[in-house]
Each structure stands twice: as structure tokens, then as C-alpha cells.
Backbone as CSV, one residue per row, in Angstrom:
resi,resn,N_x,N_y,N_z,CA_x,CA_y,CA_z,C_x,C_y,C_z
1,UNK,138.408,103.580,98.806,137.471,104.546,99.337,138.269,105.606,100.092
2,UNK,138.745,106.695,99.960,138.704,108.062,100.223,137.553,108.467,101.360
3,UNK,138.453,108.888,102.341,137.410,109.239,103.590,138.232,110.703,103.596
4,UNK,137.068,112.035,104.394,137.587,113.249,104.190,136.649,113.386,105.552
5,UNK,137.256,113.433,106.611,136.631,113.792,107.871,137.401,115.079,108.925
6,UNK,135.788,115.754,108.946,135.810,117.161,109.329,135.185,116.893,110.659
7,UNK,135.450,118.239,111.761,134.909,118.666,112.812,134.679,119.697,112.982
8,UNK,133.496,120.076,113.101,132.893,121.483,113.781,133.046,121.788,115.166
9,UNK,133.754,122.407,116.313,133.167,122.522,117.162,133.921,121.179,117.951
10,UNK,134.821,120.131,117.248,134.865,119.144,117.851,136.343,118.883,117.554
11,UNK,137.253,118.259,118.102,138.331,118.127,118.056,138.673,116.581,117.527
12,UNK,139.022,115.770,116.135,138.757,115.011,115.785,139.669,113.888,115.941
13,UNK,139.585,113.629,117.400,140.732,112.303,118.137,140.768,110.897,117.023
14,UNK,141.991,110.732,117.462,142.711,109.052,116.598,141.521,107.870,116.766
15,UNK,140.984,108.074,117.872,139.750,106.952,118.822,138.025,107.472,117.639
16,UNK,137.773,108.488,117.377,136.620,109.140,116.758,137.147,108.678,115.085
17,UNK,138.115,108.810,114.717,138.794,108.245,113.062,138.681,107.167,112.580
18,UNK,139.035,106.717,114.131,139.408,104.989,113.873,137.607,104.191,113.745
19,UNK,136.736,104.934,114.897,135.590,104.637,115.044,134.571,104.540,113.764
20,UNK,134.750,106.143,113.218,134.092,106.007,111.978,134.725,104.753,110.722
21,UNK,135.812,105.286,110.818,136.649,103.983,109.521,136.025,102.838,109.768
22,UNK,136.137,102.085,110.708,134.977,100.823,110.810,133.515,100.834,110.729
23,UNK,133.041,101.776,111.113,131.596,101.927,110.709,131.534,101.899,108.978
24,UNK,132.822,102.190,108.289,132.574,102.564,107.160,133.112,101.244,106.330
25,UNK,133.402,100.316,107.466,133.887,98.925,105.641,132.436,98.388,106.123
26,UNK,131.695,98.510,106.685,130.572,97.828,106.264,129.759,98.055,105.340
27,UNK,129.849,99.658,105.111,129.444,99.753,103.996,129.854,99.176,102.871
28,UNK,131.206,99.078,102.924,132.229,98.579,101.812,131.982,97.613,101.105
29,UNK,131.300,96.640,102.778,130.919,95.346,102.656,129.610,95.170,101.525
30,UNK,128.816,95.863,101.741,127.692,95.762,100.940,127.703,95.991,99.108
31,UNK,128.857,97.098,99.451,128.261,97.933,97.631,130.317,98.353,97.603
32,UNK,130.638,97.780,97.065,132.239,97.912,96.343,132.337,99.027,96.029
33,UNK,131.333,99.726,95.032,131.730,100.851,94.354,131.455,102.067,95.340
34,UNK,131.952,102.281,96.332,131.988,103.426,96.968,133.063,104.235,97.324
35,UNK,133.319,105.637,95.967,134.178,106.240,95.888,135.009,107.423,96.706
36,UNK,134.306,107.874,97.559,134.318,109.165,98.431,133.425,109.289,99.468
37,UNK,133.888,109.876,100.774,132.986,109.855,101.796,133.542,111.086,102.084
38,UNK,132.190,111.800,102.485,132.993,113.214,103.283,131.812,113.065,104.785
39,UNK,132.495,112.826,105.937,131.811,112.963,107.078,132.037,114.436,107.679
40,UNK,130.889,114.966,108.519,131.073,115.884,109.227,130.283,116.253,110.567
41,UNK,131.109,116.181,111.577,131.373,116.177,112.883,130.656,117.157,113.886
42,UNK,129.447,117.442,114.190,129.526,118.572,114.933,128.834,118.845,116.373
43,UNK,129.159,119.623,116.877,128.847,119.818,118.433,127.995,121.178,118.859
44,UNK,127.163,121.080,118.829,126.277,122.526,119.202,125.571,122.381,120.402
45,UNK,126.066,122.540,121.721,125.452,122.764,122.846,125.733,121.173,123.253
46,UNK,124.210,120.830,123.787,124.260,119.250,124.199,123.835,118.409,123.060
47,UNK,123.757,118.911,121.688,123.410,118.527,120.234,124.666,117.616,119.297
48,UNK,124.949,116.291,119.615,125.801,115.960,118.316,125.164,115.576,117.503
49,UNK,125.866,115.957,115.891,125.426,115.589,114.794,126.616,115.141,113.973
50,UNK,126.203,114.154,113.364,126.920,113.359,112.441,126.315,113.750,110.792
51,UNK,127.233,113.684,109.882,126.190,113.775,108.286,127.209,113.749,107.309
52,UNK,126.959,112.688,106.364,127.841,112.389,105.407,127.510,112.059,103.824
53,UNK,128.339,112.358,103.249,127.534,112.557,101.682,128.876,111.704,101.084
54,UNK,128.243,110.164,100.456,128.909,109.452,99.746,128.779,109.702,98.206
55,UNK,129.443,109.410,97.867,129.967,109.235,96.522,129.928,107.769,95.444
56,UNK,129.134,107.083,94.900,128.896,105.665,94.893,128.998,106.139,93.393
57,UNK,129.148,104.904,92.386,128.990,104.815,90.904,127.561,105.581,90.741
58,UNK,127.409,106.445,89.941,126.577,106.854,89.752,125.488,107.239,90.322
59,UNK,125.750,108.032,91.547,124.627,108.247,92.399,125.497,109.241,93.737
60,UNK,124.627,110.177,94.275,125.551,110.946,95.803,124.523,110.578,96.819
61,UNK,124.769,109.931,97.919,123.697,109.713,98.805,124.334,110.699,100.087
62,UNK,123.228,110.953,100.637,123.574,111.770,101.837,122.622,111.393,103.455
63,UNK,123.325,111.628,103.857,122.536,111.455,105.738,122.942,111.793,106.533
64,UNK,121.732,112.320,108.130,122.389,112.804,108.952,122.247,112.101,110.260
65,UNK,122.554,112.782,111.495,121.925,111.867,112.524,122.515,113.190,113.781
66,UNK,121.138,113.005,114.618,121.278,114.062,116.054,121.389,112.837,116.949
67,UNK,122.415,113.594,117.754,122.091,112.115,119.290,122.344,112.727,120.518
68,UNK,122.471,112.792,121.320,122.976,113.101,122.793,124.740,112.392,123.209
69,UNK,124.786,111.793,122.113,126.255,111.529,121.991,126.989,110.997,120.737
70,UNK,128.054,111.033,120.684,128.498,111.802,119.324,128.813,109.910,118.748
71,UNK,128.766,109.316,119.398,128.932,107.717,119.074,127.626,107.176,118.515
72,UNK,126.461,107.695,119.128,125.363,107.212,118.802,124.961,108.007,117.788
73,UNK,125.225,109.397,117.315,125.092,109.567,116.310,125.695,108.982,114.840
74,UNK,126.953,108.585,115.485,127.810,108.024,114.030,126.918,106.531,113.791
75,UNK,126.944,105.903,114.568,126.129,104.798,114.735,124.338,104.884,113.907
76,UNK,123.897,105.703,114.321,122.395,105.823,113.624,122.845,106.212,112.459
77,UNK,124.248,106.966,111.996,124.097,107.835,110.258,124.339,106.563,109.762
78,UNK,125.341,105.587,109.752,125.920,104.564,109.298,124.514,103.811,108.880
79,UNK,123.743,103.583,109.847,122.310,102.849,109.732,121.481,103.158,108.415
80,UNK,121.269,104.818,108.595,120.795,105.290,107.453,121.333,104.885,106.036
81,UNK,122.803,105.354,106.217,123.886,105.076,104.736,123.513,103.640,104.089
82,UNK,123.431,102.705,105.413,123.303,101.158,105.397,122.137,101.152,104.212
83,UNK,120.840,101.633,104.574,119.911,100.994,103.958,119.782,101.752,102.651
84,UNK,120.147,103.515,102.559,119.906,103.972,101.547,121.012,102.973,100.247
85,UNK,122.093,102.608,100.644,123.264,101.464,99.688,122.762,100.659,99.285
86,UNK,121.802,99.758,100.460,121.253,99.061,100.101,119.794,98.892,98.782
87,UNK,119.445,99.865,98.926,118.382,100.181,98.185,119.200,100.850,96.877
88,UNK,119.518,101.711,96.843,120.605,101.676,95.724,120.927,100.068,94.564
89,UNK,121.934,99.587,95.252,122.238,98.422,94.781,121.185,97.661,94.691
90,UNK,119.658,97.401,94.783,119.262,96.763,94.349,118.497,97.495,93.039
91,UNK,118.255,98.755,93.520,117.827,99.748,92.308,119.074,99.173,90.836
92,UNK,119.910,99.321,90.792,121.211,98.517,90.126,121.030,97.134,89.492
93,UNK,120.577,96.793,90.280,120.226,95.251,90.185,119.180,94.779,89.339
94,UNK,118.339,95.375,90.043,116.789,95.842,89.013,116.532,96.549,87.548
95,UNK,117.595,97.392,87.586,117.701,97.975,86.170,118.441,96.779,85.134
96,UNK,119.675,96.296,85.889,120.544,95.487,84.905,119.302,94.042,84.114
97,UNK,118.372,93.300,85.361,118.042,92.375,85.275,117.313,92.891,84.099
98,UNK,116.214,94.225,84.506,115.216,94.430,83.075,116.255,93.984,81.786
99,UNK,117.130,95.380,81.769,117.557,94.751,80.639,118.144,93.755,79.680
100,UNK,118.725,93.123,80.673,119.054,91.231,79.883,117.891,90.899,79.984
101,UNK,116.249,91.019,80.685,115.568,90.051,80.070,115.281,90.767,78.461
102,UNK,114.957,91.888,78.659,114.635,92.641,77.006,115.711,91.991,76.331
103,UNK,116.902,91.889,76.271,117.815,91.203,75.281,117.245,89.565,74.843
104,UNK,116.930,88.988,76.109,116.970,87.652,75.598,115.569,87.276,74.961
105,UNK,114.306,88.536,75.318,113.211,88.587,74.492,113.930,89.154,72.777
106,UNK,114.893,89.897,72.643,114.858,90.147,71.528,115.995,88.835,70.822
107,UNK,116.656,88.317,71.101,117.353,87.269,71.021,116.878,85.807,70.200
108,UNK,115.544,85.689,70.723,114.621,84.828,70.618,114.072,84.742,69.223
């Protein structure tokens, strides 16, 4: 997995890199095929925002997140990423199963 992390407005410390990178094998954890991540960082007033657009087998998912601090935003996007993967991969799951049962109806 290829991580490509940007900052707007924000200066993107070793401690903020390291932070996201772990937020991000959990994803890992869930769905293997996740090819590219581009996060991006930003600071507008007392506004952080987090928002990242993955790259998965066949599919681009994207999410964002506002917080009052730039931790709790990475934290809520990760959440989002979490469930949209999740739903994904079972979307995956669901397609493969239809079709082996149609095989083993035609099999028969």
C-alpha cells in the first residue's frame, strides 16, 4: 500500500505520518487489496479536515472528516474508510457467492 500524504496549511510532522500510517493497517487489516491512499491534511482557521481517496481492486472510495482537532479528525475519516471497506468487501463477497451458486445450479 502506497501512502501519498499532503498538507494544506499544515506542516506534516514525523508524529502526524507515523499517526496516520497506523490508522491505516487497519484498514489493511480488513481488505488486502488496498492499492493507494492519497490523504489530505488541512487547516482553515479553527477548522481541521482530514479526506482521503483510496484506491482498492476495483473500486475508489473516498472520505472526509471536520474536527476541532486534527487527531480527531484523522480518527473519524479512518472510521468512515472502516465501514465504507467494509461494505465493499462484502459487496465482493456477495457477488462471488451469487455466482458459484449459478455454477453449481448449472453443474447439476
Amino acid at each position: 500500500m502506497q501512502l501519498n500524504l499532503t498538507g494544506h496549511h499544515i506542516e506534516i510532522t514525523p508524529a502526524l505520518r507515523d499517526y496516520v500510517d497506523s490508522k491505516l493497517t487497519r484498514l489493511a487489516r480488513h481488505f488486502e487489496n488496498v492499492t493507494d491512499v492519497h490523504c489530505i491534511l488541512t487547516v482553515e482557521k479553527l477548522r481541521h479536515k482530514a479526506e482521503a481517496k483510496i484506491n482498492v481492486s476495483g473500486n475508489t472510495l473516498f472520505a472526509d472528516s471536520v474536527e476541532d482537532n486534527m487527531y480527531a479528525a484523522i480518527d473519524t475519516l479512518m472510521d468512515k474508510l472502516d465501514r465504507q471497506i467494509k461494505k465493499h468487501k462484502e459487496k465482493l463477497k456477495a457477488h462471488h457467492d451469487k455466482h458459484s451458486r449459478n455454477a453449481d445450479k448449472r453443474a447439476r
